[in-house]
TORVEX-373981 format. One line per field, with one value per residue (C-alpha): x, y, z; residue in three letters; residue number from 0. Coordinates in Angstrom, 2 decimals, decimal comma, padded with zeros to 5 digits, always signed. Example, Ala and Ser with C-alpha at 12.3 -4.5 7.8 and 13.67 -1.06 7.14 Angstrom:
! residues 2
c1 = [+012,30/+013,67]
c2 = [-004,50/-001,06]
c3 = [+007,80/+007,14]
residuo = [Ala/Ser]
num = [0/1]
! end
This chain:
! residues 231
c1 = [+128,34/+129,40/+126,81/+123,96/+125,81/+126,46/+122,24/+121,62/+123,20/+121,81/+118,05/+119,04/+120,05/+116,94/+114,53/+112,74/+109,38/+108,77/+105,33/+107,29/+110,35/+108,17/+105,88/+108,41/+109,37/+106,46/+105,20/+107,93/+106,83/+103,67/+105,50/+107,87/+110,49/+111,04/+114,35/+112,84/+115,00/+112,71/+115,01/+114,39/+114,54/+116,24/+115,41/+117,86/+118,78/+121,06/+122,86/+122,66/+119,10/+117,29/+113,58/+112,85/+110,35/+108,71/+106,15/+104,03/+106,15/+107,84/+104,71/+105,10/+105,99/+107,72/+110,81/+110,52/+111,33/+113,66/+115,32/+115,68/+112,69/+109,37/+110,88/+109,09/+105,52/+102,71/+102,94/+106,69/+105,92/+103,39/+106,11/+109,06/+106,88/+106,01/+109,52/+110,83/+108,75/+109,45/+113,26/+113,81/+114,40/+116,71/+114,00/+110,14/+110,54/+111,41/+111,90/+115,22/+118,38/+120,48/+118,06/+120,29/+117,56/+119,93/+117,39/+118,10/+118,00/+115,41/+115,85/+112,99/+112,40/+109,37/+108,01/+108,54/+111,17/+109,16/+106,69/+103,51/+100,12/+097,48/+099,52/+099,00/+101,87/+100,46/+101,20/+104,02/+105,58/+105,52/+106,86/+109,63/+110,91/+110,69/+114,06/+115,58/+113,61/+114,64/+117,94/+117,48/+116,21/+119,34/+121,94/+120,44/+121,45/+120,85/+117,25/+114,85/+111,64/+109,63/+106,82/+104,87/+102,84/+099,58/+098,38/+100,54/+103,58/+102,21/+102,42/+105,11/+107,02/+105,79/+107,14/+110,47/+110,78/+109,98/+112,79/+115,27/+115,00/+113,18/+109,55/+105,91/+104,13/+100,93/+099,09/+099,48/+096,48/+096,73/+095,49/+096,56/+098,99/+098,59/+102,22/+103,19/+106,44/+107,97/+111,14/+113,32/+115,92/+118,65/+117,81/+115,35/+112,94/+111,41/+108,81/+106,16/+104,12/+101,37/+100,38/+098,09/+099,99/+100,23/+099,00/+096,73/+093,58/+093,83/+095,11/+091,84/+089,45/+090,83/+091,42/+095,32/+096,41/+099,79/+099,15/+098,37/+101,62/+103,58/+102,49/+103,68/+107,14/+107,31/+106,22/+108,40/+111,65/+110,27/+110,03/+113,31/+115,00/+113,54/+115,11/+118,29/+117,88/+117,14/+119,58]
c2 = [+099,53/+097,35/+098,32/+096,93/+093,95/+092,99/+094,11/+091,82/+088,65/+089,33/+088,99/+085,78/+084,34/+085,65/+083,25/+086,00/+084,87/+081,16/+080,94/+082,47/+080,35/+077,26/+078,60/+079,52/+076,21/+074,65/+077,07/+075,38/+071,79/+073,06/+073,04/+069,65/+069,70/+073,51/+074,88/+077,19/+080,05/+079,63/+081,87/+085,61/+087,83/+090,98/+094,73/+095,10/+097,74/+100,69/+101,48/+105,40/+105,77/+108,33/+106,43/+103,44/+101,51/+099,27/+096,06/+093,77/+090,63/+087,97/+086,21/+082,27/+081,47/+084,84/+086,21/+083,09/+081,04/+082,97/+084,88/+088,26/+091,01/+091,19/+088,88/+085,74/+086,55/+088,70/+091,30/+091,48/+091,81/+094,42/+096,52/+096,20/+097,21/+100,61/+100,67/+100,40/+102,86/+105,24/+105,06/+103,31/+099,51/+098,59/+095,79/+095,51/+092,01/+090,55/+086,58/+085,14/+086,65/+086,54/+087,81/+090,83/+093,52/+096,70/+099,22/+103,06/+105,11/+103,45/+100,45/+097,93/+096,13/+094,58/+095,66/+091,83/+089,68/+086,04/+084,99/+085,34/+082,62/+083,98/+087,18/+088,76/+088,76/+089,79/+092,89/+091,25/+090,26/+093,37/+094,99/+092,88/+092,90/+097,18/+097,19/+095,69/+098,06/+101,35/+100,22/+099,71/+103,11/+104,73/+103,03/+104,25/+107,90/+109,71/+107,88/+111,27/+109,93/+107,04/+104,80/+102,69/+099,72/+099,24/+100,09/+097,42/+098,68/+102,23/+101,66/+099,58/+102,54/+105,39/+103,54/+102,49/+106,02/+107,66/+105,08/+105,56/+110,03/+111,00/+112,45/+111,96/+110,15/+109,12/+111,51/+110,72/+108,78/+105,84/+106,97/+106,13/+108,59/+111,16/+112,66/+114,48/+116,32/+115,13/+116,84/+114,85/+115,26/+112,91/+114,02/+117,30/+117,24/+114,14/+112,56/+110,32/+108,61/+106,02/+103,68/+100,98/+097,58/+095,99/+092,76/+090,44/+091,53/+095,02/+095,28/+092,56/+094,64/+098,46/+099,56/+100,36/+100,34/+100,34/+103,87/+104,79/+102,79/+105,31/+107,90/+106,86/+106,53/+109,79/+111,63/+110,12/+110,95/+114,47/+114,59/+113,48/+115,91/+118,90/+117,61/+117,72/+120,79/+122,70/+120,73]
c3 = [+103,21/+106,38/+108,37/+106,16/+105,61/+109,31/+109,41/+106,53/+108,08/+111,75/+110,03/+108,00/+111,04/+113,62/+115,07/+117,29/+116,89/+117,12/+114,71/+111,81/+112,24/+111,99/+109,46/+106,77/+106,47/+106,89/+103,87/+101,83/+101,86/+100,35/+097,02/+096,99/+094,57/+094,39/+096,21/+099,21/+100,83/+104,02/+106,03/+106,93/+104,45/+104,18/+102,48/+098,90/+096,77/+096,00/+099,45/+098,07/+097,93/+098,23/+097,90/+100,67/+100,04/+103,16/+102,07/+104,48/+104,24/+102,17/+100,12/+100,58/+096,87/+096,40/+098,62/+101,00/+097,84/+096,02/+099,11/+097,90/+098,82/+095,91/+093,83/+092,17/+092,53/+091,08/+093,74/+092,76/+089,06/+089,73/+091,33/+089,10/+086,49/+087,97/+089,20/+085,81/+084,33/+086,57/+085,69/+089,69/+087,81/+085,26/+083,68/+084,38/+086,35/+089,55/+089,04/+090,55/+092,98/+089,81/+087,53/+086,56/+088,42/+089,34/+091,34/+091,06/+093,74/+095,36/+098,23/+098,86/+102,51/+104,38/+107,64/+108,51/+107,38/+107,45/+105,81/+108,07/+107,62/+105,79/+105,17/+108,50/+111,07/+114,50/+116,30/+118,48/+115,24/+113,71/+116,89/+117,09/+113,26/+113,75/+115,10/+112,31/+109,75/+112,06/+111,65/+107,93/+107,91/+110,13/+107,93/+104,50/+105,73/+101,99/+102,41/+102,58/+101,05/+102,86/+100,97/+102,51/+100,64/+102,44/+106,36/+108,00/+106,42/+106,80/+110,83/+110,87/+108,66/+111,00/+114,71/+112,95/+111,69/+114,64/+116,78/+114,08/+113,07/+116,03/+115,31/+116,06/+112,93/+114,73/+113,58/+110,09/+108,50/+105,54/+102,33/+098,88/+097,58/+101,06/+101,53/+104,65/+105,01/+108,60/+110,26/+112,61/+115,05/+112,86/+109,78/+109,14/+106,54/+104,94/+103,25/+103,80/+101,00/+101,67/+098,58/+098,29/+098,43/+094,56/+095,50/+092,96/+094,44/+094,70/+090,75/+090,22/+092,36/+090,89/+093,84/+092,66/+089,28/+087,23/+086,58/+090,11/+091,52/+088,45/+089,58/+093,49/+092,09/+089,83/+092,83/+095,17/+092,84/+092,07/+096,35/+096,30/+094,17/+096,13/+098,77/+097,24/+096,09/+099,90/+101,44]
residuo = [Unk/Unk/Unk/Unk/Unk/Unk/Unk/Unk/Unk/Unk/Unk/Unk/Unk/Unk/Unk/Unk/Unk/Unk/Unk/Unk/Unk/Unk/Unk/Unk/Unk/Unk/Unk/Unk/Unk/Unk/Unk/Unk/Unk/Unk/Unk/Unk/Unk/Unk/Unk/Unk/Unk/Unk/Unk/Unk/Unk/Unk/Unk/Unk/Unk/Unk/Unk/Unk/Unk/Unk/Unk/Unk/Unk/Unk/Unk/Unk/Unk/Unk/Unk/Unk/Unk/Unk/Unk/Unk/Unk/Unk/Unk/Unk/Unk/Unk/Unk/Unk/Unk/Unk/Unk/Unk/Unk/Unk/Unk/Unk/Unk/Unk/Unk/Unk/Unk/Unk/Unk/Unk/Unk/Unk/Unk/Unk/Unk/Unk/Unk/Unk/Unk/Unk/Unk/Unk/Unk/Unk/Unk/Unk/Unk/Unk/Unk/Unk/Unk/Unk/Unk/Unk/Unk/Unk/Unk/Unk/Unk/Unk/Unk/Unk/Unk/Unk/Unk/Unk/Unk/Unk/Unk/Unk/Unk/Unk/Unk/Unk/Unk/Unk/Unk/Unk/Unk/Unk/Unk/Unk/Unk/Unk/Unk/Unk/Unk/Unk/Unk/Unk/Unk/Unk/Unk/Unk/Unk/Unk/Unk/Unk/Unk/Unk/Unk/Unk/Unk/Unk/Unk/Unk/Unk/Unk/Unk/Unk/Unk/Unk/Unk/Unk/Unk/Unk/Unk/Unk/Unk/Unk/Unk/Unk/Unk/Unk/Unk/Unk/Unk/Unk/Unk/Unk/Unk/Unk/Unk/Unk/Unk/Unk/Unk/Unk/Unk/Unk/Unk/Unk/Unk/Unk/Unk/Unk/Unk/Unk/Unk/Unk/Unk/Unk/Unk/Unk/Unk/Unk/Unk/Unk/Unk/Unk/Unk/Unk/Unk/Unk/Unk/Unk/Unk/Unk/Unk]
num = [0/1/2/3/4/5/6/7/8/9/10/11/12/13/14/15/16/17/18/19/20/21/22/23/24/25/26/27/28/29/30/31/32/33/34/35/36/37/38/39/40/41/42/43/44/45/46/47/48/49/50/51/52/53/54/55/56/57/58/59/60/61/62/63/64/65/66/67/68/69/70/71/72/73/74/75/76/77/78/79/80/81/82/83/84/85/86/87/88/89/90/91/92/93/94/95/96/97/98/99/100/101/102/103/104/105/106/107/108/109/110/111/112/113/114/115/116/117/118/119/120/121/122/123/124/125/126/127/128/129/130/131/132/133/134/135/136/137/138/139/140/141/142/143/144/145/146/147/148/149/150/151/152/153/154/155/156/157/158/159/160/161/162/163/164/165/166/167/168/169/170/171/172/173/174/175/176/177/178/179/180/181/182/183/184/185/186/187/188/189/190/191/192/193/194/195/196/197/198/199/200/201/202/203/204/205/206/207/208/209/210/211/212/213/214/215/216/217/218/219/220/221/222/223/224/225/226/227/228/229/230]
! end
């Protein structure tokens, strides 16, 4: 898939917003003696997917280290294991770029492609990494069902959708598990699914739960297929 590739190098090489191009490295010296990616990172997956899956950001020990998207941290774990049990993974972990991980029908990006301080990019950030996740979302063109892992990437998921298919998503309110069925312009009828981001805290606190993030998955394939099915 050219396209994605010639995407994929444009974000490695972006330096759009200055306090994330200083603060991914910066994040790195926090932990001397470890090899840091500490460059953009970009979404990964199977280029035929039907399922895309948008997160807040690279976490600074995670995808900033390792370089490829939820992989190396407990947020990253948390996924593949749903992932995996919902058929989407080929193993239940996340850990290195050559760890073997093949994903199924399912493609995994983050609204923004640095890590941010303190987890929180700023509006302006977000804005400006949305072109690079509507394009994301043009060039996966069998894409039909859209998850979004917590309210940043929830937003950041509805503007990039609405640049990229052509529709109106602000409407559309962040709950765990809501769904709304969207038509566009580019590519009629999709899905939207909102999920609770599978960070530490919120599997400490019970707010979200391995069985909860399953059940995101299952729904989102069994979306997926009735898509197929009326198209």
């Amino acid at each position: 898939m050219e396209g994605l590739d010639e995407l994929n190098r444009a974000i490695i090489k972006c330096s759009i917003c200055p306090r994330l191009s200083r603060y991914r490295v910066e994040a790195s010296k926090k932990y001397p003696g470890e090899n840091f990616w500490a460059k953009p990172v970009h979404g990964y997956g199977d280029p035929m997917a039907r399922i895309f899956v948008v997160g807040l950001a690279p976490a600074a020990r995670g995808a900033n280290r390792t370089g490829r998207v939820f992989t190396g941290d407990e947020t990253s774990q948390n996924l593949m294991r749903a992932l995996y049990e919902a058929g989407l993974a080929s193993q239940p972990y996340s850990i290195s770029r050559d760890d073997g991980l093949i994903l199924r029908d399912v493609y995994l990006t983050a609204s923004v492609k640095c890590v941010p301080p303190n987890n929180k990019p700023s509006a302006s950030e977000v804005a400006s990494c949305n072109r690079y996740l509507a394009l994301e979302i043009m060039l996966l063109r069998r894409s039909r069902v859209f998850i979004a892992l917590g309210r940043i990437a929830w937003e950041a998921l509805g503007m990039a959708i609405s640049m990229a298919l052509g529709c109106d998503t602000r409407s559309l309110g962040f709950r765990h598990g809501a769904e709304y069925s969207v038509m566009t312009r580019a590519r009629g009828g999709i899905w939207l699914i909102a999920s609770y981001h599978p960070s530490p805290r919120n599997f400490r606190t019970g707010r979200l739960s391995h069985e909860m993030l399953v059940e995101v998955f299952r729904r989102a394939r069994a979306l997926a297929d009735l898509v197929s099915r009326s198209s």
